[in-house]
DRENNULO-705373 format. One line per 4 residues: number of its first residue (from 1); their letters; for each residue x, y, z of C-alpha. Coordinates in steps of 0.02 Angstrom, whole numbers, plus 32768, in hexadecimal, padded with zeros to 4 digits. Example, Ala and Ser with C-alpha at 12.3 -4.5 7.8 and 13.67 -1.06 7.14 Angstrom:
# DRENNULO-705373
1	as	8267 7F1F 8186 | 82AC 7FCB 8165 .
***
This chain:
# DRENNULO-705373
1	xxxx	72EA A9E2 72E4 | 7374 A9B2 7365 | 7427 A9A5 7352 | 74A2 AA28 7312 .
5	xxxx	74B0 AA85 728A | 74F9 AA28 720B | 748D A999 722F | 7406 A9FE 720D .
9	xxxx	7456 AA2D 7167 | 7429 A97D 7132 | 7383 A99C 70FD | 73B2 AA38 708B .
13	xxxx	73D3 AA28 6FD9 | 7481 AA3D 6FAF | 7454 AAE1 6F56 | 73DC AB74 6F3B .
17	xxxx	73B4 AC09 6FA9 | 7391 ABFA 7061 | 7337 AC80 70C4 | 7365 ACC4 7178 .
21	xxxx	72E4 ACE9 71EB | 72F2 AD57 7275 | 7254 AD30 72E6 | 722B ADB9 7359 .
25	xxxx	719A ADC6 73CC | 7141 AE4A 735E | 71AD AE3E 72B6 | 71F6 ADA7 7244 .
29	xxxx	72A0 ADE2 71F5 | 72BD AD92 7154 | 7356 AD84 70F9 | 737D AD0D 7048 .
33	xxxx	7411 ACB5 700B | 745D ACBC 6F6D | 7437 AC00 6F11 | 74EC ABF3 6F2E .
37	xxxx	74CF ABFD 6FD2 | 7573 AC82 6FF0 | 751B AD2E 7017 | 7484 AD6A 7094 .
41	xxxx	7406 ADEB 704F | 739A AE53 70AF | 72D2 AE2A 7072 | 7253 AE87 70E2 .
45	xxxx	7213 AE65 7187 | 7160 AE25 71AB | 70EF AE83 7225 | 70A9 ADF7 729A .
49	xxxx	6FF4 ADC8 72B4 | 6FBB AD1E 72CC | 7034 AC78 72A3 | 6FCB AC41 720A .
53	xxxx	6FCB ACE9 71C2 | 7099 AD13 71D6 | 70C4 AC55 719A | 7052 AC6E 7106 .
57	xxxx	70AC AD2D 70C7 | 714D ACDB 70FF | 712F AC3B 70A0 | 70F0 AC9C 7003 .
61	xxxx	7196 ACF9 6FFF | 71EF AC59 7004 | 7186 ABFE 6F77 | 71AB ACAD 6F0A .
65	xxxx	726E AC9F 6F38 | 7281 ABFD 6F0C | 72B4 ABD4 6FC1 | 72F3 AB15 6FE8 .
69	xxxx	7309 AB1C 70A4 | 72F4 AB93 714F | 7372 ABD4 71CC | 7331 AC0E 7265 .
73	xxxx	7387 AC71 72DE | 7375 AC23 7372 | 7395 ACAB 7418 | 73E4 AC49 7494 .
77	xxxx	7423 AC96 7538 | 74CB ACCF 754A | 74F6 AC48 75D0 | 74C1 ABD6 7534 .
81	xxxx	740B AB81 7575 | 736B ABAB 7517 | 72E1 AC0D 756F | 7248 AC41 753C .
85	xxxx	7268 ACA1 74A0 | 72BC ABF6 7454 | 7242 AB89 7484 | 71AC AC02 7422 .
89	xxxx	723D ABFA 7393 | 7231 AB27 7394 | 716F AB25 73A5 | 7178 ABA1 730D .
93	xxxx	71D4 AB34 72AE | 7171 AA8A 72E7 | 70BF AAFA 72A2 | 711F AB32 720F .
97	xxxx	714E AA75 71D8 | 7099 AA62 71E5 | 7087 AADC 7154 | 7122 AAAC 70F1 .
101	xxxx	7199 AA35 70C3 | 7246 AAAA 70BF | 72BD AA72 712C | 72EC AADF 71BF .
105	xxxx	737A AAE8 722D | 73B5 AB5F 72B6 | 7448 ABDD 72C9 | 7487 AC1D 736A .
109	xxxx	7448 ACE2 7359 | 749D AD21 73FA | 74B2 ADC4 73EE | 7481 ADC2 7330 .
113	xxxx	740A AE65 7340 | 749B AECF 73AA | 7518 AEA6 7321 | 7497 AED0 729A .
117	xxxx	7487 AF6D 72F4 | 753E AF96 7303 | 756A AF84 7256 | 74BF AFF2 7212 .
121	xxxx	7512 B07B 7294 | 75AE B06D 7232 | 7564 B082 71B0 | 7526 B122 71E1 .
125	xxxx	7460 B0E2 71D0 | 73EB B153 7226 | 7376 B111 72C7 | 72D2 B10E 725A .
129	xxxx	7327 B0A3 71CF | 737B B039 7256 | 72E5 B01D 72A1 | 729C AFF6 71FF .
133	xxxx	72F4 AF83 71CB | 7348 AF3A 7262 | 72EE AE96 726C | 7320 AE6B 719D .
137	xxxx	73C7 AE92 71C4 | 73D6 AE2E 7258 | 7392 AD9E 71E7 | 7419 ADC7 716E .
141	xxxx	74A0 ADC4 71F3 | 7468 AD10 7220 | 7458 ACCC 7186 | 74F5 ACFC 7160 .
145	xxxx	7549 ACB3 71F5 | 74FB AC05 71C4 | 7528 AC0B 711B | 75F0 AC2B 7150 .
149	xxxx	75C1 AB98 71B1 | 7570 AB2D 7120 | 761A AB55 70B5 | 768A AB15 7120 .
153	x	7637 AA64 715E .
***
Protein backbone atom coordinates (compact mmCIF):
# COMPACT_ATOMS: atom_id res chain seq x y z
CA UNK A 1 0.00 0.00 0.00
CA UNK A 2 2.72 2.49 -1.32
CA UNK A 3 2.55 4.94 -3.97
CA UNK A 4 0.05 7.79 -4.43
CA UNK A 5 -3.24 8.05 -4.60
CA UNK A 6 -4.32 7.27 -7.80
CA UNK A 7 -2.15 4.31 -7.90
CA UNK A 8 -3.84 3.12 -5.17
CA UNK A 9 -7.13 3.68 -7.00
CA UNK A 10 -6.08 0.71 -9.10
CA UNK A 11 -7.33 -1.87 -7.02
CA UNK A 12 -10.95 -0.26 -6.62
CA UNK A 13 -13.74 -1.18 -8.75
CA UNK A 14 -14.65 1.40 -11.08
CA UNK A 15 -17.93 1.87 -9.18
CA UNK A 16 -20.04 1.45 -6.00
CA UNK A 17 -19.84 3.23 -2.66
CA UNK A 18 -16.60 3.85 -0.84
CA UNK A 19 -16.44 4.61 2.87
CA UNK A 20 -14.19 7.33 4.67
CA UNK A 21 -12.70 6.58 7.77
CA UNK A 22 -11.60 8.96 10.14
CA UNK A 23 -9.31 6.91 12.66
CA UNK A 24 -8.91 8.59 15.90
CA UNK A 25 -7.15 7.34 18.91
CA UNK A 26 -10.45 6.64 20.82
CA UNK A 27 -13.12 6.97 17.84
CA UNK A 28 -13.33 5.65 14.01
CA UNK A 29 -15.29 8.30 11.89
CA UNK A 30 -17.08 6.75 9.13
CA UNK A 31 -18.42 8.29 6.20
CA UNK A 32 -20.07 6.35 2.70
CA UNK A 33 -20.09 7.22 -0.85
CA UNK A 34 -22.80 7.33 -3.09
CA UNK A 35 -22.26 4.08 -5.76
CA UNK A 36 -21.61 6.88 -8.02
CA UNK A 37 -18.98 7.71 -6.12
CA UNK A 38 -19.92 11.87 -6.31
CA UNK A 39 -21.18 12.66 -2.67
CA UNK A 40 -19.79 11.89 1.10
CA UNK A 41 -22.38 10.90 3.79
CA UNK A 42 -21.93 11.05 7.32
CA UNK A 43 -22.52 7.13 8.87
CA UNK A 44 -21.71 6.99 12.64
CA UNK A 45 -18.58 6.81 14.44
CA UNK A 46 -17.31 3.64 16.26
CA UNK A 47 -16.31 3.81 19.95
CA UNK A 48 -12.83 2.05 20.07
CA UNK A 49 -11.91 -1.04 22.03
CA UNK A 50 -9.64 -3.59 20.83
CA UNK A 51 -8.47 -3.84 16.80
CA UNK A 52 -10.45 -7.11 16.17
CA UNK A 53 -13.49 -5.80 17.70
CA UNK A 54 -13.60 -2.08 15.72
CA UNK A 55 -12.49 -3.90 12.25
CA UNK A 56 -15.25 -6.40 12.80
CA UNK A 57 -18.39 -3.40 13.51
CA UNK A 58 -16.54 -1.43 10.86
CA UNK A 59 -16.36 -4.30 8.42
CA UNK A 60 -20.07 -5.32 9.14
CA UNK A 61 -21.14 -1.82 8.13
CA UNK A 62 -19.27 -2.15 5.00
CA UNK A 63 -20.63 -5.74 4.01
CA UNK A 64 -24.38 -4.06 4.82
CA UNK A 65 -23.42 -0.90 2.52
CA UNK A 66 -22.37 -2.69 -0.17
CA UNK A 67 -18.90 -1.06 0.19
CA UNK A 68 -16.14 -1.91 -2.72
CA UNK A 69 -13.07 -0.16 -1.31
CA UNK A 70 -11.53 2.01 1.90
CA UNK A 71 -10.14 5.51 2.15
CA UNK A 72 -8.23 6.23 5.03
CA UNK A 73 -7.30 9.48 6.20
CA UNK A 74 -3.98 9.39 6.70
CA UNK A 75 -2.69 12.53 9.42
CA UNK A 76 0.47 13.54 8.19
CA UNK A 77 2.37 16.48 9.76
CA UNK A 78 2.06 19.80 8.45
CA UNK A 79 5.80 19.93 7.32
CA UNK A 80 4.44 16.79 5.24
CA UNK A 81 6.44 13.54 7.07
CA UNK A 82 4.38 10.90 8.88
CA UNK A 83 4.75 10.48 12.64
CA UNK A 84 3.31 8.37 14.87
CA UNK A 85 -0.35 8.78 14.34
CA UNK A 86 0.28 7.68 10.45
CA UNK A 87 2.25 4.96 11.05
CA UNK A 88 -0.74 3.31 13.69
CA UNK A 89 -3.01 4.42 10.50
CA UNK A 90 -0.68 1.94 7.99
CA UNK A 91 -0.39 -0.91 10.61
CA UNK A 92 -4.30 -0.50 10.80
CA UNK A 93 -4.67 -0.94 7.41
CA UNK A 94 -1.86 -3.90 7.03
CA UNK A 95 -4.26 -5.89 10.16
CA UNK A 96 -7.32 -4.85 8.38
CA UNK A 97 -6.15 -6.57 4.91
CA UNK A 98 -5.75 -9.44 7.12
CA UNK A 99 -9.52 -9.41 7.68
CA UNK A 100 -10.61 -8.27 4.22
CA UNK A 101 -10.05 -8.08 0.79
CA UNK A 102 -11.40 -4.20 0.00
CA UNK A 103 -8.93 -2.22 -1.35
CA UNK A 104 -7.68 0.71 0.68
CA UNK A 105 -5.92 3.75 -0.11
CA UNK A 106 -4.93 6.91 1.80
CA UNK A 107 -5.99 10.65 1.64
CA UNK A 108 -4.00 13.44 3.00
CA UNK A 109 -6.45 14.49 6.18
CA UNK A 110 -4.46 17.62 7.23
CA UNK A 111 -6.45 19.62 8.93
CA UNK A 112 -9.61 17.52 7.92
CA UNK A 113 -11.16 17.58 11.66
CA UNK A 114 -10.53 21.70 12.03
CA UNK A 115 -12.35 22.19 8.74
CA UNK A 116 -15.08 19.72 9.78
CA UNK A 117 -15.31 21.83 12.75
CA UNK A 118 -15.48 25.16 11.02
CA UNK A 119 -18.17 24.42 8.77
CA UNK A 120 -20.54 22.53 11.79
CA UNK A 121 -19.86 26.20 13.55
CA UNK A 122 -21.33 27.75 10.52
CA UNK A 123 -23.74 25.93 10.65
CA UNK A 124 -24.71 27.06 13.90
CA UNK A 125 -24.30 23.21 15.50
CA UNK A 126 -24.13 23.28 19.18
CA UNK A 127 -20.73 21.91 21.24
CA UNK A 128 -22.55 18.62 22.38
CA UNK A 129 -23.68 17.76 18.76
CA UNK A 130 -20.24 18.84 17.45
CA UNK A 131 -18.70 16.78 19.69
CA UNK A 132 -20.99 14.11 18.76
CA UNK A 133 -20.58 13.82 15.73
CA UNK A 134 -17.22 15.38 15.00
CA UNK A 135 -15.27 12.31 14.17
CA UNK A 136 -18.25 11.14 11.22
CA UNK A 137 -18.01 14.38 9.88
CA UNK A 138 -14.43 14.55 9.67
CA UNK A 139 -14.74 11.16 7.78
CA UNK A 140 -17.19 12.81 5.53
CA UNK A 141 -14.92 15.79 4.86
CA UNK A 142 -12.18 13.28 3.69
CA UNK A 143 -14.00 11.22 1.72
CA UNK A 144 -15.15 13.87 -0.02
CA UNK A 145 -11.85 15.39 -0.77
CA UNK A 146 -10.75 11.97 -2.37
CA UNK A 147 -13.63 11.54 -4.31
CA UNK A 148 -13.08 15.31 -6.05
CA UNK A 149 -9.85 13.67 -6.49
CA UNK A 150 -11.10 10.26 -8.02
CA UNK A 151 -13.31 12.52 -10.62
CA UNK A 152 -10.80 14.29 -11.97
CA UNK A 153 -7.82 11.54 -12.62
Amino acid sequence: MSGNFIDQLSAFPPSGPVFGLDLGTKTIGIAVSNPERSLATPVTTIRRKKFTQDAEAMLALATERRVTGIILGLPINMDGTEGPRAQATRAFARNLARLSDLPVAFWDERLSTAAAEREMIALDTSRARRAETIDEMAATYILQGALDRMKSR
